[in-house]
C-alpha positions as CSV (number, residue, x, y, z in Angstrom):
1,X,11.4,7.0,32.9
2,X,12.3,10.1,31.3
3,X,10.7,10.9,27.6
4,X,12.8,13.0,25.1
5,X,12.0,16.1,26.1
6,X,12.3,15.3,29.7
7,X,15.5,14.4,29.2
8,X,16.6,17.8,26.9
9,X,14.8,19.8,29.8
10,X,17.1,18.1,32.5
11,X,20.1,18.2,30.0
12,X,19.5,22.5,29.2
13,X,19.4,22.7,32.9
14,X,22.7,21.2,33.6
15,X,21.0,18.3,36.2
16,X,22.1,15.4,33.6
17,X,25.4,16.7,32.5
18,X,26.8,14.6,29.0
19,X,30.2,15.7,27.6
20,X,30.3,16.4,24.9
21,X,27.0,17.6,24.8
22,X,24.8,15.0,22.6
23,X,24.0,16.5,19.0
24,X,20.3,16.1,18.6
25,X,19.9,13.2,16.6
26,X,21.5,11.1,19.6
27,X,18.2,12.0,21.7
28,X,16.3,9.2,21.4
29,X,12.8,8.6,22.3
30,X,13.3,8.1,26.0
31,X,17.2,7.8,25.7
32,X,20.1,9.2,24.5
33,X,22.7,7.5,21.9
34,X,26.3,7.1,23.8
35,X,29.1,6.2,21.8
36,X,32.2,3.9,21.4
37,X,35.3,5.1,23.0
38,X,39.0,5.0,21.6
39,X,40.4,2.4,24.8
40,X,40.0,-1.1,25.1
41,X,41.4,-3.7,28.1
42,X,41.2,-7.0,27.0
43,X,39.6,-9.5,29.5
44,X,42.9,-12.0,29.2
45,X,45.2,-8.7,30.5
46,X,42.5,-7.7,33.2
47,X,45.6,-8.6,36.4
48,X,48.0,-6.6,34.4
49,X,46.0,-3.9,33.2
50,X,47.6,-4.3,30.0
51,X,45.7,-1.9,27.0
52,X,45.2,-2.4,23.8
53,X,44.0,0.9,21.3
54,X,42.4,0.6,18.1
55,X,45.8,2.8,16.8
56,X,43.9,6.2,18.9
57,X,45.9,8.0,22.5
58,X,44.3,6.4,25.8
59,X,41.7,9.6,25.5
60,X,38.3,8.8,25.6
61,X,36.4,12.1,24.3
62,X,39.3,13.2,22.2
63,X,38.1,11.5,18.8
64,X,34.9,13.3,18.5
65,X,32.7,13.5,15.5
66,X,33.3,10.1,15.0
67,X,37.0,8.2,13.6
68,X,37.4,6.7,10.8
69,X,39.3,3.9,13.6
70,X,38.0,0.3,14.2
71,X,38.1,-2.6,16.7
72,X,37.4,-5.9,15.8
73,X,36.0,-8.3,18.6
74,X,36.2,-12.1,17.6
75,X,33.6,-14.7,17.9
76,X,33.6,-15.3,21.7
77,X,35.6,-12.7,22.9
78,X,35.5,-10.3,25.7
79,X,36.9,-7.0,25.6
80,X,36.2,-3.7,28.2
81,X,35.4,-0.8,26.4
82,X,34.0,2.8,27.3
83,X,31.6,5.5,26.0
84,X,33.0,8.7,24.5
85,X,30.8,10.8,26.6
86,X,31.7,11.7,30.3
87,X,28.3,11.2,32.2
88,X,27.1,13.0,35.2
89,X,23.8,11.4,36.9
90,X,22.2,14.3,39.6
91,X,21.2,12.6,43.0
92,X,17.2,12.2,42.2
93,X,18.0,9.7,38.7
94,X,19.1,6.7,38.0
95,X,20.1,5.6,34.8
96,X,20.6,2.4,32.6
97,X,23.0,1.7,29.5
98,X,22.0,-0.5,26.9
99,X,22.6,-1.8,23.8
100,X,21.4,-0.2,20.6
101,X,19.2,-2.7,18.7
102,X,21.3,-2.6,15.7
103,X,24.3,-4.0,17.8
104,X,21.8,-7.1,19.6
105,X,20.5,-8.2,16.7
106,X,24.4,-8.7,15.4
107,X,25.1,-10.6,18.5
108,X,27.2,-8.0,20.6
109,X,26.4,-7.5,24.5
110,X,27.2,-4.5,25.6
111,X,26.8,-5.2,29.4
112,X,26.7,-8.4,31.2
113,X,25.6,-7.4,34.0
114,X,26.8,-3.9,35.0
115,X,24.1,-1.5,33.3
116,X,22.8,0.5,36.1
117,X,24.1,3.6,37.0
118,X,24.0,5.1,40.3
119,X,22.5,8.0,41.5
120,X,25.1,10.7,41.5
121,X,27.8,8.8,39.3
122,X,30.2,11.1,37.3
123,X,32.9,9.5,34.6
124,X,33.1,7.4,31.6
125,X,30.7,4.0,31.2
126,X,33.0,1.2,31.1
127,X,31.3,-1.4,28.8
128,X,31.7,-5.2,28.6
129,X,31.6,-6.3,25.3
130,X,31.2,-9.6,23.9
131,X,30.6,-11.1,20.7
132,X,28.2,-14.0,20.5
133,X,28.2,-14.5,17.4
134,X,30.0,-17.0,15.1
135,X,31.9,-14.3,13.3
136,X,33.9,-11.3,14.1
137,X,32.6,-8.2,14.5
138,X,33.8,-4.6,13.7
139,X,32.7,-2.0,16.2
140,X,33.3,1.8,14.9
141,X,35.1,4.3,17.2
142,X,32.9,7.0,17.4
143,X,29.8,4.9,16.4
144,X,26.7,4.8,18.5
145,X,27.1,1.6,20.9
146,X,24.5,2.1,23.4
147,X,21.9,4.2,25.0
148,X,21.3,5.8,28.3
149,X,17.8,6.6,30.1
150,X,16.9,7.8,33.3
151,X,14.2,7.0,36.0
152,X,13.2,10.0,38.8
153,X,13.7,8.6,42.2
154,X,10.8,9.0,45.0
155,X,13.2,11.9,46.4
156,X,17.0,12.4,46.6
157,X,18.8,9.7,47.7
158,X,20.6,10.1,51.4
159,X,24.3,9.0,50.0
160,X,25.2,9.4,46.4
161,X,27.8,7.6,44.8
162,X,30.8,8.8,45.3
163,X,30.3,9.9,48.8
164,X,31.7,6.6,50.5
165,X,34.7,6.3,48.2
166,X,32.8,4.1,45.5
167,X,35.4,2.1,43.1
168,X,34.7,3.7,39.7
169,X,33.3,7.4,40.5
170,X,35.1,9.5,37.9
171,X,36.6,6.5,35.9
172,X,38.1,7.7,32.3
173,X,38.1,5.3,30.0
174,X,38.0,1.3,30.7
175,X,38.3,0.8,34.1
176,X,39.0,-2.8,35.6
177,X,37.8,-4.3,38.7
178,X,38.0,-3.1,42.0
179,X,39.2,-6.3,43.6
């Protein structure tokens, strides 16, 4: 796993490519801070594709610094959401998203299952989140959600994402299943 300054080396050189480019308080220990988006697809309209916005345009990484805009997920409910950064992961990393303490320890799962990212994955991280606590919760747009970190594969892998027309290379914004 890649420390901090691992992960500014690989970031300087263009291999791990975050847009916009993380301010340096979001480079964390052996992460880096990734932040709410300005879409959401609820799970009920998931056939439809029907979107609801936190009153912000369908443009993840237009609202950034941070909105004063807010979301609020209900006890029990699911909701896709996405970072604000566009992520790029070169073909020797892997990465994982996931949550930031702050948001666990309020009850609010940012993945349920769908934290790994492939090598060679470009686009927005969709998120699943879900309150699990008893009361609603209000999620910032703009606000740090989650956090990404990266593991160095043995050697480059043969076939990168995206080279057999994977579902969600180059998603923007929420994306819903490929089914």
């Amino acid at each position: 796993m890649l420390c901090d300054r691992s992960i500014a080396r690989y970031l300087a050189a263009g291999d791990i490519v975050i847009e916009p480019a993380p301010l340096q308080a979001a480079l964390q220990p052996a992460s880096v801070d990734l932040h709410l988006g300005p879409a959401f697809i609820g799970v009920e309209n998931l056939n439809d594709e029907q979107v609801f916005q936190a009153g912000l345009p369908i443009a993840p990484a237009t609202v950034y610094p941070p909105s004063p805009a807010t979301v609020y997920i209900n006890p029990g409910e699911c909701v896709l959401g996405s970072t604000m950064e566009r992520v790029t992961v070169p073909h020797f990393m892997v990465a994982r998203v996931e949550g930031k303490s702050t948001w666990g320890r309020r009850f609010l799962m940012i993945h349920s299952t769908a934290g790994f990212i492939d090598p060679g994955f470009e686009g927005f991280i969709t998120l699943e989140l879900k309150n699990l606590s008893p009361a609603p919760l209000l999620l910032p747009v703009g606000g740090p959600i989650a956090q990404i970190s990266f593991d160095l594969l043995d050697e480059p892998c043969e076939r990168p994402y995206g080279t057999a027309g994977n579902h969600y290379q180059g998603q923007s914004g929420p994306t819903v299943p490929a089914w």
